[in-house]
Structures are given as structure tokens and as C-alpha cells.
C-alpha positions, 0 to 999 in steps of 0.5 A, spaced: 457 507 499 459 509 493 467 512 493 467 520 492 472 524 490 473 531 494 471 536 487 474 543 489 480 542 493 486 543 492 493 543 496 497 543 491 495 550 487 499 548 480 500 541 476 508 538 475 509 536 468 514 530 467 515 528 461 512 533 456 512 534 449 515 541 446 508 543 444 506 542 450 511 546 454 511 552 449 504 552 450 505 552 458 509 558 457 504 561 452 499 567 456 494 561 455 499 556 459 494 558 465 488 556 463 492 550 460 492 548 467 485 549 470 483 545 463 487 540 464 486 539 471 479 538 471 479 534 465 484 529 470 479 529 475 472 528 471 477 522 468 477 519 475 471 521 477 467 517 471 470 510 472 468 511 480 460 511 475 463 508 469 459 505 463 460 497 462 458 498 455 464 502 454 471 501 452 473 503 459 481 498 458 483 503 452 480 509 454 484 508 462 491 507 457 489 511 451 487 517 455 489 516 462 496 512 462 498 516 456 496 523 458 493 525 463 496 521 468 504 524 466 501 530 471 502 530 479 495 534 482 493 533 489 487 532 492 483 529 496 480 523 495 474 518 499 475 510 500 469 505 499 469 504 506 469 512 508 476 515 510 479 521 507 487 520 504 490 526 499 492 523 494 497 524 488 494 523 481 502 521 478 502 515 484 499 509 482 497 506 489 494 514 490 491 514 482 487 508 484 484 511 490 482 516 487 478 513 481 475 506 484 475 507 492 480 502 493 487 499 493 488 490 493 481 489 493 482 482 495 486 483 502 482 490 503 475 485 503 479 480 507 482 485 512 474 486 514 473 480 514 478 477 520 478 484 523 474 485 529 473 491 534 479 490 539 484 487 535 491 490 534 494 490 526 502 492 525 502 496 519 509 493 515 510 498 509 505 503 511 504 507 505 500 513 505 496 509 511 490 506 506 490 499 510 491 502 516 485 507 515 481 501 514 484 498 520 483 503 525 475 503 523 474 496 524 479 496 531 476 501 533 477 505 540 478 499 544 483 496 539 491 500 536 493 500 529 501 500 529 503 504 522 510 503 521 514 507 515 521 508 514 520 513 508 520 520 511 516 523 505 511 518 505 511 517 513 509 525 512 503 524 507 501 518 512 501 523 518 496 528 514 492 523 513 492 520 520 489 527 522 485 529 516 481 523 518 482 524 525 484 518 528 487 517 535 488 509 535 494 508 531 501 509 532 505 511 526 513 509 527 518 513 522 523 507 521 525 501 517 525 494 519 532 490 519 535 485 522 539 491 527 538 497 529 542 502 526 541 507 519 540 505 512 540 508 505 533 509 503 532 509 495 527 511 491 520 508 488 520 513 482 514 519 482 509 513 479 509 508 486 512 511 492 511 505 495 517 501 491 521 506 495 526 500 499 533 499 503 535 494 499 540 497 494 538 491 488 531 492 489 532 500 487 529 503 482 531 510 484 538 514 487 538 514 494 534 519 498 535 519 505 539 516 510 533 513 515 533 509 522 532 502 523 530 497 528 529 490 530 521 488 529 521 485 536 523 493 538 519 497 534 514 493 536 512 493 543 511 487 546 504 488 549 502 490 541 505 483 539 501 479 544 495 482 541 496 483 535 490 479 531 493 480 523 501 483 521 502 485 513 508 485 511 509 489 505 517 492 505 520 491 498 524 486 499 526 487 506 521 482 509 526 477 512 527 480 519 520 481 521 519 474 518 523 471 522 522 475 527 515 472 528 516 465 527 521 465 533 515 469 538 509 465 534 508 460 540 508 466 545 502 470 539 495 469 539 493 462 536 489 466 530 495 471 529 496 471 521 500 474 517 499 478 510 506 478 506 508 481 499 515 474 497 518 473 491 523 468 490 529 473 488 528 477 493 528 473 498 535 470 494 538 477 495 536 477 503 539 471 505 533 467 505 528 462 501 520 461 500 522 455 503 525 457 509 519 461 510 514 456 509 518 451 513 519 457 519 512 457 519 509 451 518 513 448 524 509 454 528 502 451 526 501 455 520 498 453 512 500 457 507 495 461 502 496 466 496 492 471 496 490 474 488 493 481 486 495 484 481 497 492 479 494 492 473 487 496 471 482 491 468 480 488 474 479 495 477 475 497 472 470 491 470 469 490 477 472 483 478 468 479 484 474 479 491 476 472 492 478 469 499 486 466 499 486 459 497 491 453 500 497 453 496 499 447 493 504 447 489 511 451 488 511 459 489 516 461 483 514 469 482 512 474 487 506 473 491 501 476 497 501 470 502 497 469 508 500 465 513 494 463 519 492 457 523 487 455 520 487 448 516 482 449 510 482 450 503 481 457 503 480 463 508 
């Protein structure tokens, strides 16, 4: 199924204009300022919606920058978007994970393929860093009734953006948690991701690349999480800026007691883990004493593989040392990729 995006719907009435030049706002403030903004607005969504039925023989890479990075895209509207596998999400045009949503239909394509493929009716998914709930979504269809999702999100204005997107799209097997995962239960501060990505928003102050927003509450992984929910749970992504120590080592020490085809997805670089107190090597270390082999799966944030539709890849072993951030799978299985 072709992505499609919702033409005509529209939550948020007007633009936000960031970043302007003084030609710009003078014209906004003009008696023509309002047409301005329809024109503007729907040259925005044509924009997207061309690179979900794009032209190869055209110069997709410079028009995205030219057009897309450098204009349009300094503009926040909300609409609502569908995903390659068919959910809804109401999606921001100024946030990077919600504007590829809206113009390709997906989000990682590598581990949204991997997720269908190990996923199955009955399964439990944990959520950790659940976003806007792209990859809960996504879990929720495969797992179906008979299977939970566990959505978990310690930022109060994305959780809100996840809850929306759980009743737009009527979802009744997920559970969504407002908290943070620490080390203890207590309250963080929360800091800003920016306007452009949300999903940098992080507890760890030298990963911060904003102020201090709120004060959330925190918890252990293993209260968050119910035990029920864990001894079933087929597959964990772990997506949490930085604060992934806790929930890590919190599975290497329940593993023996876990589902034998457990694994677990993870965002690591080796500074961070720095900053935590931790290691790439105690990480693979902790897991590989459990049974475990490590795997990277391939990501990037950039648009081109987007645009010029790369093939999806499977993890591959990893042999050699992890120097830079990277997306791991941990499993059980002993292959040369998954």
C-alpha cells in the first residue's frame, strides 16, 4: 500500500514561522499575509506528498534540501498522515521523525522491516522511548488482540501526541506509561530535543540540546514494567537518549528467566554510555554471558536512502569494535545475520 496522506485536515489552523527572513514577516503582516499561508501551506503538503510518488529521473536529493530543508520545512503544520502498513499518526511538518512520516510512509526502514518479520500474533513488545507511537503502532497490528504492546514515554508533550495517536487510530492492545526509566524511582528533569526532533528530548543533562522543560517521574524498568508483561515479551526497543544503562542492565540480570527468542533493539554510542557509567563492552559482555550475539542494524537520519528507496537490510554479526552510535540487536540466535 502506497503512504497517503490525509489532504484537507487540518488541527492546527495556522503555520508557526521560526526562523524567518524580514520579507517574509512583513509580508505576513501584509492584508495578504493570510493567503500567504494557505499558499504556503499547501505547497508544503504537495511537497510531500510528491516524494511518496516521486520521479527518479529527477533531482530528488537537491530539490528535498533546496526546497524542503531550506523553506518549507522552517514551517510547523499538522495534519495527519498514513503509514506503509496503514495506521494514522498526526504528524508535524518541523519535526524530523513526524516530516519523514509524512513524505515516505515510514520511519527506520531497516527495523520497522525487521519488527514485521519477528513479530507474531500473541507477542508482548516494550516500547522504551515511544515517541508519537510509530513503532508501537506498527506492533500493536502484527501482536493483535491476543498480544500487548507497552508504550513507554517520559516526555508529557509527546506522551500526549502518542495518546492521540493511540485513539485516532483505535487501539485497545497497548498500554502507554508517562515515565522515565532510571536507575531509581524519583523525578528527573526532562530537556528539550528542539522543535526539529522531538525524539532528542532526554534526562541526561550532557546530552541536552535544549533547557529544561519539565520535571517527570521515574522509575525502575523492572516496576514499569509488569512482570507478566516481561516474561512474554518477544522483543524490547530501547530508545531513550542516552539513558539506556538501567533498562539494560535490568534485562541482563532477568534474562535466564525471559523468553529464549527475547532480543532486544537498542540506540548505543560509546560516549554516552561514557557519561552513564557504563560501556559497549560491559553491555556485550552482560549479554553475551546470557546467551546472547550482537548484531547492528543499519540507520541513518539522512534523506537519501528514503528518497531513492534503498532496499531494507537484516542486522549483521557484528565483528569488529563499536566506535560510533549505533542500533544493536541482541538475540539468541547464532547466525551471520537475522
Amino acid at each position: 500500500m502506497q503512504p497517503r496522506l490525509t489532504s484537507g485536515i487540518s488541527i492546527e489552523g495556522d503555520a508557526l514561522f521560526d526562523r524567518v527572513p524580514n520579507w517574509e514577516k512583513r509580508l505576513l503582516a501584509s492584508p495578504a499575509g493570510r493567503t500567504y499561508q494557505v499558499i504556503v501551506r499547501l505547497c508544503c503538503l504537495a511537497f510531500l506528498g510528491y516524494f511518496r510518488h516521486r520521479v527518479a529521473s529527477l533531482p530528488n536529493g537537491l530539490i528535498w534540501e533546496k526546497l524542503g530543508e531550506r523553506f518549507l520545512f522552517r514551517r510547523r503544520y499538522i495534519e495527519i498522515a498514513e503509514t506503509s502498513f496503514g495506521a494514522k499518526i498526526i504528524c508535524n511538518t518541523k519535526d524530523l521523525i513526524q516530516r519523514y512520516i509524512m513524505a515516505f510512509g515510514v520511519w527506520e526502514p531497516d527495523l520497522t522491516a525487521f519488527i514485521k518479520r519477528r513479530l507474531s500474533k500473541g507477542d508482548v513488545f516494550i516500547d522504551l522511548g515511544a515517541n508519537i507511537g510509530y513503532f508501537s503502532l506498527l506492533a500493536s497490528q502484527i501482536v493483535g488482540k491476543e498480544g500487548k504492546v507497552i508504550a513507554i514515554e517520559a516526555a508529557p508533550q509527546i506522551f500526549e501526541a502518542l495518546l492521540q495517536n493511540l485513539s485516532l487510530n483505535q487501539i485497545g492492545n497497548v498500554r502507554p506509561a508517562l515515565t522515565a526509566v532510571a536507575a531509581e524511582s524519583g523525578l528527573v528533569s526532562l530537556y528539550s530535543g528542539g522543535s526539529d526532533n522531538l525524539g532528542a528530548s532526554t534526562i541526561i543533562a550532557a546530552n541536552a540540546r535544549g533547557p529544561i522543560v519539565a520535571k517527570v517521574s521515574c522509575d525502575r524498568f523492572e516496576s514499569i514494567v509488569k512482570p507478566e508483561e516481561l516474561a512474554r515479551a518477544r522483543m524490547v526497543k530501547i530508545d531513550l537518549e542516552g539513558a539506556e544503562v538501567p533498562p539494560l542492565r535490568a534485562l541482563i540480570k532477568f534474562a535466564p528467566n525471559l523468553r529464549r527468542d527475547l532480543e532486544i533493539v537498542v540506540e548505543l554510542c560509546p560516549a554516552r554510555l561514557r557519561v552513564a557509567g557504563s560501556s559497549i563492552n560491559e553491555i556485550l559482555t552482560g549479554f553475551n554471558e546470557q546467551g546472547f550475539s550482537a548484531y547492528q542494524l543499519r540507520n541513518t537520519y539522512t534523506p537519501g536512502p528514503y528518497i531513492d528507496r534503498y532496499p531494507v537490510l537484516p542486522p549483521k554479526r557484528i565483528r569488529s569494535q563499536i566506535t560510533e552510535q549505533a542500533d544493536l540487536v541482541f538475540s539468541r540466535v547464532d547466525a551471520e545475520e537475522l
